[in-house]
Phi, psi and omega in degrees: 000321182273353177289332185301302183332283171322286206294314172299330179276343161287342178269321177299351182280283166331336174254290193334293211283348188267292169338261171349281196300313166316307190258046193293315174308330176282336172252190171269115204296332165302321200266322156337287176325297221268342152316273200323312183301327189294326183289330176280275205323316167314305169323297224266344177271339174284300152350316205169033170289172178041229141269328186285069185245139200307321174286290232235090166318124186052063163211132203263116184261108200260355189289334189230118205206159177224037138322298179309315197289331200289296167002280171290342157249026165258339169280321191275009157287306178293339176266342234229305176267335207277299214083067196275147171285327206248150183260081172327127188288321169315001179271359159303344172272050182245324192277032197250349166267039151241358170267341206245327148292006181256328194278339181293342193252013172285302229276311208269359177268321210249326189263093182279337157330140168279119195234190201251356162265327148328296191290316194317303184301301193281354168291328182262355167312276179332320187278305181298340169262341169289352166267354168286337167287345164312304153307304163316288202327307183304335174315302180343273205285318185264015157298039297241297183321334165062038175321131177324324184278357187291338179311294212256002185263314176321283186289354148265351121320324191268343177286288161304316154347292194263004160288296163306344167296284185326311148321315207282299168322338177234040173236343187260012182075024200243035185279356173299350212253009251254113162310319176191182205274206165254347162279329187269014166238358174265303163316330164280316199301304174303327189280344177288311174338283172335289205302334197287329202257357136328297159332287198284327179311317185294291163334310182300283212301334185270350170096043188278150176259350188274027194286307174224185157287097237255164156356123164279120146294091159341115166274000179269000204275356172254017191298152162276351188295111121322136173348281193316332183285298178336302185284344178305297189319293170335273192295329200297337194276306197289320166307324173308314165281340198273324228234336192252346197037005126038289210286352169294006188267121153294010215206000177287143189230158190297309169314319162291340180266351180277337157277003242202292168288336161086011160284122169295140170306337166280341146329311193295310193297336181298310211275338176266329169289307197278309187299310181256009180064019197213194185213149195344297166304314184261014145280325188282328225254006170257289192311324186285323139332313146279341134302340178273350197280305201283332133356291191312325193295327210285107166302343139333332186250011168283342154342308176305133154298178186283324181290330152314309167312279180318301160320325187279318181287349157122001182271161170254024181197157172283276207323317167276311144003265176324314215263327166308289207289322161294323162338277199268352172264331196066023161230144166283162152328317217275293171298305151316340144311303196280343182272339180286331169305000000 
């Protein structure tokens, strides 16, 4: 029953991972990539983890452990709620305890004693992938968005969970206390696997859009704008603010910088959404922030109230003043003030 089992999720893995890979351009290359990696380890943990291995009987191919997959699916949890565009390259150091379970399992092939700084390593290895797994779950639980994999990451976080128990336990010499063997967490395991790689093989064929997160289509993809032009707009925009002060006007309009600069207003906005990453109101509304930051210092201005201050730097109201400045400090006024003293 688990060689059938192995054999259907490998083949439905193999059309996922083909799917997928075809239509790699419709999603967001981080959160792809790291999907595509959790789904190959998973393949690879079905090949030739353990004893069940597909090929080759009672032979542990330990290069696909299924470490690698918990790894990969807390980065791809983690990138997936921040929504990060870009892959931090330090985040390659999650993957060093598994270079580090790997040199252990090296270690017990060249050395056949069973030795005690060995076990040792792997018991906090084992502890290092059970907080990774803890973090998925919280990954989870605090998601409001309710991601399609969360159905099948639950009871397979719960699975490895008492797998790394079960480990620990017969490293620490304590396997009578064993929740279940290893063939019977190999067998739960595929199956949930089998249903996950149904699910998304289901998901493909039907257009589901939630498989990952996808590509924004630029309303700017017909622009006219060349590099060069682009970057000219770039500094004429950041000189406007840096060296013209422009944002002290409390009454500045996109129009007004568009006249002012000899810019069509669709140009500032393109060149300010796609380029600069930001969008009119919280570009004037950072130089006016910083300008009131560098005011406050100035001792001359204790005289002012804070709102006196703001109103001079270009905001109209206390409420958007306050709600502008905690955005971009993660403080109020009041409180940056009181740290400057």
């Amino acid at each position: 029953m688990l060689y059938t089992i192995q054999i259907i999720a490998l083949i439905q893995g193999i059309f996922v991972l083909f799917i997928l890979f075809t239509n790699r351009k419709d999603y967001k290359k981080t959160t792809f990539w790291l999907l595509f990696g959790t789904l190959i380890s998973v393949l690879l943990y079905i090949l030739g983890d353990d004893k069940n291995n597909l090929f080759v009987e009672n032979t542990d191919w330990f290069l696909f452990d299924n470490t690698l997959f918990v790894t990969f699916l807390f980065l791809f949890f983690k990138y997936y709620k921040s929504e990060r565009e870009k892959f931090i390259k330090s985040n390659y150091l999650f993957f060093l305890p598994n270079i580090f379970y790997l040199i252990t399992e090296v270690l017990e092939i060249i050395v056949p004693k069973e030795n005690l700084n060995i076990e040792i390593l792997e018991v906090l290895l084992e502890l290092t992938f059970a907080i990774y797994l803890v973090l998925i779950l919280h990954s989870v639980f605090t998601d409001k968005r309710r991601i399609w994999i969360t159905y099948f990451v639950i009871p397979i976080v719960i699975l490895f969970v008492f797998s790394c128990i079960n480990d620990i336990l017969k490293i620490i010499g304590l396997k009578e206390l064993s929740f279940f063997s290893n063939q019977n967490f190999n067998s739960y395991l595929l199956l949930i696997v089998a249903f996950l790689f149904y699910f998304i093989s289901f998901k493909l064929l039907s257009n589901g859009g939630d498989i990952l997160p996808k590509n924004e289509i630029s309303k700017y993809k017909n622009s006219n704008l060349n590099t060069k032009r682009i970057e000219q707009y770039k500094t004429d925009l950041i000189n406007s603010m840096e060296m013209d002060r422009l944002y002290l006007n409390g009454k500045l309009s996109i129009q007004d910088v568009s006249d002012q600069l000899n810019i069509p207003k669709q140009y500032i906005s393109e060149v300010l959404n796609e380029h600069m990453k930001t969008n009119f109101q919280d570009f004037i509304n950072k130089y006016r922030v910083e300008e009131f930051i560098k005011r406050l210092k100035k001792d001359q201005n204790n005289q002012f109230t804070l709102l006196g201050i703001a109103t001079e730097v270009g905001f109209n109201s206390k409420s958007s003043f306050y709600a502008i400045f905690k955005k971009i400090k993660g403080i109020t006024p009041t409180q940056f003030k009181k740290e400057l003293a």
